[in-house]
N, C-alpha and C positions, 0 to 999 in steps of 0.2 A: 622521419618520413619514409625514408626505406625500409624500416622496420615494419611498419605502419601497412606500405604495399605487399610485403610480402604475408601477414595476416588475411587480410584480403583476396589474394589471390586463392590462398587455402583456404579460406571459409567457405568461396566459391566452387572448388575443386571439391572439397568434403559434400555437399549438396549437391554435386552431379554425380559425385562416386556412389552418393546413395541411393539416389534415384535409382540411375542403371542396376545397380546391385539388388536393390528391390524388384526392379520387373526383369530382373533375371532369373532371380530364385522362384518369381512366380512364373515365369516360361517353363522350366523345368517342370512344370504339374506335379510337385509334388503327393501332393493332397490325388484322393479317388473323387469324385463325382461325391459332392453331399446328399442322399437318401434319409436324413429323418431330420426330425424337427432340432432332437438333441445336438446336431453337428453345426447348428448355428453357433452358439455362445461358443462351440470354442472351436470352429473356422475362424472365428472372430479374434479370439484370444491367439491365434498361430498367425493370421496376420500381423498381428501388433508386434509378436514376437519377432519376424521375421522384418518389419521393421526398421526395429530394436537393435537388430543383429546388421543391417546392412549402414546401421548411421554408425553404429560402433565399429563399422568394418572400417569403414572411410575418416572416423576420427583417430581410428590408429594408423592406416596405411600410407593415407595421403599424406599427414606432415616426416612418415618415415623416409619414405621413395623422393616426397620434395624435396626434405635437407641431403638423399644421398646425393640428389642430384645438383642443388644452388649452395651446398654449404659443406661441398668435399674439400679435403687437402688441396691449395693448386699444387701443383708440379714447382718442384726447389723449395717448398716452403717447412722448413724442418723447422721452427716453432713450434714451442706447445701450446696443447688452446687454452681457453681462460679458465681461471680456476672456480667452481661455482660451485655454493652452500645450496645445503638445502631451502627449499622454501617451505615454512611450516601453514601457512594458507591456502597455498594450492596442494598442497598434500591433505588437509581438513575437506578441502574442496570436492576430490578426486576421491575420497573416501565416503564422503555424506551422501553425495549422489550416488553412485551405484548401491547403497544404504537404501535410500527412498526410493529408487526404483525397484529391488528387492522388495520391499514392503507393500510396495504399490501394485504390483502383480501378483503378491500375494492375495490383496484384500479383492482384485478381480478376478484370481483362479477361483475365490470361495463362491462369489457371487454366481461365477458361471455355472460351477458347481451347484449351487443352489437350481439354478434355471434346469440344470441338466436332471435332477433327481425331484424337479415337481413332481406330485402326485395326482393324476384323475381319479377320481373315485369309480369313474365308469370302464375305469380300464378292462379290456378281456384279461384271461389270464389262459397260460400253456406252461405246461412243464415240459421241463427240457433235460433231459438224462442222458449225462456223458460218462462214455467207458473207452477201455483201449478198445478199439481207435473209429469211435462212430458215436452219430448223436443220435437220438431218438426224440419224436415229438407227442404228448399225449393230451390231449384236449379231453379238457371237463367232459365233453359228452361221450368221451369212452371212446375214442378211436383213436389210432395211432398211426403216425407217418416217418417216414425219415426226410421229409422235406418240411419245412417251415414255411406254412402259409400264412401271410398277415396281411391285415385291411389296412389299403390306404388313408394317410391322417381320421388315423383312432390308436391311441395309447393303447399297446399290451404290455401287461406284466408277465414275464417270464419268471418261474420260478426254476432252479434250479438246482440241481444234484450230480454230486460224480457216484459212481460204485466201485470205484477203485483206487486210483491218484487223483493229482491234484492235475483238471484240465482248465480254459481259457477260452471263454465266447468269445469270438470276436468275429463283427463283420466290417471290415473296413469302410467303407461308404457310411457305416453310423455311428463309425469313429470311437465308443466307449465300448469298452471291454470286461469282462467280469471274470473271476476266477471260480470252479468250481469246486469245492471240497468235500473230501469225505466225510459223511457224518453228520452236514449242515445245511440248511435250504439257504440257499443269495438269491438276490433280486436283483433283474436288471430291468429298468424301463425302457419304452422305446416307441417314439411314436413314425412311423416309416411319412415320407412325405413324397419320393418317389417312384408310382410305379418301375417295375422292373425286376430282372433276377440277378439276386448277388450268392455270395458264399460265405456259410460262415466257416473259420479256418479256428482250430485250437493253438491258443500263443503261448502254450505253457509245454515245454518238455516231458513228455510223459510217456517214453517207451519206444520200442523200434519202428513204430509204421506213425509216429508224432504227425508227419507231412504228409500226409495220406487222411489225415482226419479230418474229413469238411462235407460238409453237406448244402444242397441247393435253399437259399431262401427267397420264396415269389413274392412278392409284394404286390396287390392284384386290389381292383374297384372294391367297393363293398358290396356292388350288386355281386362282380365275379365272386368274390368269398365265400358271400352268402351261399352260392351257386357250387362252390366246391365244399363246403360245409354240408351242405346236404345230401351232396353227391356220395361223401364220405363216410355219414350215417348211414345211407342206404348201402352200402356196398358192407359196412361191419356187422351190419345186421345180415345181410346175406352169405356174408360168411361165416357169422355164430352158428346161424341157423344150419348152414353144409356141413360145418365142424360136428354139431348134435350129432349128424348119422353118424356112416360110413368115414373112418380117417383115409384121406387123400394124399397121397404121395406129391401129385403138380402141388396144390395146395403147401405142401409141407415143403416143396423146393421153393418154391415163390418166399414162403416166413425166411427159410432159408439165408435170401438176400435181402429181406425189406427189415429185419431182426439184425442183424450184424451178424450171424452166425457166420457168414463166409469170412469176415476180416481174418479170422482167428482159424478157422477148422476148411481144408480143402476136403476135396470129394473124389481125388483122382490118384491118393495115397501119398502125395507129396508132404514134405514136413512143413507144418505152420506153426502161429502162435499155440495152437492148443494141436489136441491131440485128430489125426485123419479120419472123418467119416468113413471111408472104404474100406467096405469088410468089419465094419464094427460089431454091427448086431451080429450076438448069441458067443463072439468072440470072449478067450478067457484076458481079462486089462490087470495088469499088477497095478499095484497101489502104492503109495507111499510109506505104507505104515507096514511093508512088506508083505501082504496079504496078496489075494487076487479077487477077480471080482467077474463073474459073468455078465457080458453087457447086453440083457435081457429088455425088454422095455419097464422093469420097475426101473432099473440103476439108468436108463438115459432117462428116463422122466424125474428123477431124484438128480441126477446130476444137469437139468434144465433150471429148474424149481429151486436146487440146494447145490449148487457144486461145489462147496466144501465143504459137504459133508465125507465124501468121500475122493479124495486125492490122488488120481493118477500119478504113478510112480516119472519122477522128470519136472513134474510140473509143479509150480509152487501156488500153496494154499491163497484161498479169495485172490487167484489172478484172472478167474474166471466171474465176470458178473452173473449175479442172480436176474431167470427172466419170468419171476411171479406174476408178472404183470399178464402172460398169455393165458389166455382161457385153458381148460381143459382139451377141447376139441382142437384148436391152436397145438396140444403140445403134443396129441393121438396123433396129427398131421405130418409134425416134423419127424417124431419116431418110424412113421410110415416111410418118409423120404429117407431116412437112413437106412431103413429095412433094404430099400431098392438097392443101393449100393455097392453090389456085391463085389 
């Protein structure tokens, strides 16, 4: 009978220890705000877990802390305590279960999985280009941004590319994360479900300014999108068309920073990842392969377009991305903003 109460009292105890443990870990806010449809299934899957984890806290702690407390040594009692075998049932017992639960959140991480990697067929798509240490955004219709715009519940496929290491989409609020590599296009879906502006952060190690590498992502109406969609056409068309004439220096400071070119190259002669716009142009630049090289605007348009073709002496080959992607007039612009530099 005594036996009997004190099971009871700890079955008791174990279901309040988990409760509290439960909406303790969820006071904490762990978790960011969920933003898309994908962080359903597995908000879902990290509740269970946590759970999982607060019944297991309380099935181990509670009968510890009870026996140190009802079932200590008394005081004068130098007896030894009873001598006990193993039990081979409760040992089958204590091994089977955590077995089938194993298993069991296996067969629901696939599932979620599954949910998280459906496909629309209607999905938009954006390519997305990571390099040390900045992303760039290029929409089908030819224009590019360093922010990421996407339309509220409507699935985009993101296609994805690094030009250097291996970097790491990730926007917290939509929970799944994808790796990019050299060499290979990935996919990540993602269908945004709340207005707002988040960040996407790279989670992958890749070089000195790693924590510095994030860009703003809008998540905006469909009418707003529509609305900066076209806003963005009209604006690349108005600057093809400026780029045709006359190369512009503001123009070529502006690519400047909307390109990444500042991550890597300062303007004020200080040392950076690559080598200092001040004073470059008509300068004589040694080279790697011990040579030297007049920095004329063939060699900065060649080293825009191909920078490893030729190799600044110091600096190590394809550390610099290729930026083919700028028009002609694009790259007469930034030559011109170097030219100013003096």
């Amino acid at each position: 009978m005594q036996n009997k109460k004190h099971f009871i009292i700890i079955g008791i105890l174990i279901l309040v220890v988990s409760v509290v443990t439960y909406y303790g870990i969820l006071a904490l806010n762990l978790l960011p705000v969920a933003a898309a449809v994908q962080s359903q299934p597995i908000d879902w899957l990290f509740d269970l877990e946590f759970k999982l984890i607060s019944f297991f806290f309380a099935v181990i702690m509670v009968p510890l802390v009870y026996s140190l407390i009802f079932f200590r040594q008394k005081e004068g009692d130098d007896s030894d305590g009873p001598h006990v075998e193993g039990h081979t049932k409760l040992e089958l017992v204590w091994t089977a279960i955590p077995l089938i639960i194993v298993i069991a959140l296996g067969i629901i991480g696939a599932e979620n999985l599954k949910q998280v990697l459906a496909v629309d067929p209607q999905a938009a798509q954006v390519k997305v280009v990571g390099y040390q240490w900045g992303w760039r955004f290029e929409y089908p219709e030819g224009f590019t941004s360093t922010k990421l715009y996407l339309p509220v519940d409507k699935q985009v496929l993101l296609k994805m590319e690094s030009l250097d290491v291996i970097h790491s989409f990730w926007v917290p609020e939509f929970r799944i994360k994808q790796d990019l590599v050299p060499g290979q296009i990935t996919e990540y879906r993602i269908t945004p479900s709340l207005i707002g502006e988040y960040k996407v952060r790279c989670a992958e190690i890749c070089g000195n300014e790693h924590a510095y590498m994030e860009s703003p992502v809008v998540v905006v109406s469909q009418e707003d999108y529509v609305a900066w969609h076209d806003e963005q056409l009209r604006l690349a068309k108005e600057a093809e068309l400026a780029s045709a004439g006359k190369p512009d220096a503001g123009r070529g400071q502006a690519l400047y920073v909307e390109s990444g070119c500042k991550a890597c190259h300062s303007v004020d002669g200080s040392k950076g990842v690559g080598p200092t716009w001040k004073a470059l142009y008509m300068s004589s630049v040694p080279l790697a392969d011990g040579t030297s090289v007049t920095a004329d605007e063939a060699f900065l348009a060649e080293s825009i377009l191909n920078p490893s073709a030729k190799v600044v002496a110091g600096y190590n080959a394809n550390a610099m991305p290729s930026f083919s992607y700028l028009k002609e007039g694009q790259v007469n612009d930034i030559i011109e903003y170097i030219k100013s530099l003096k």
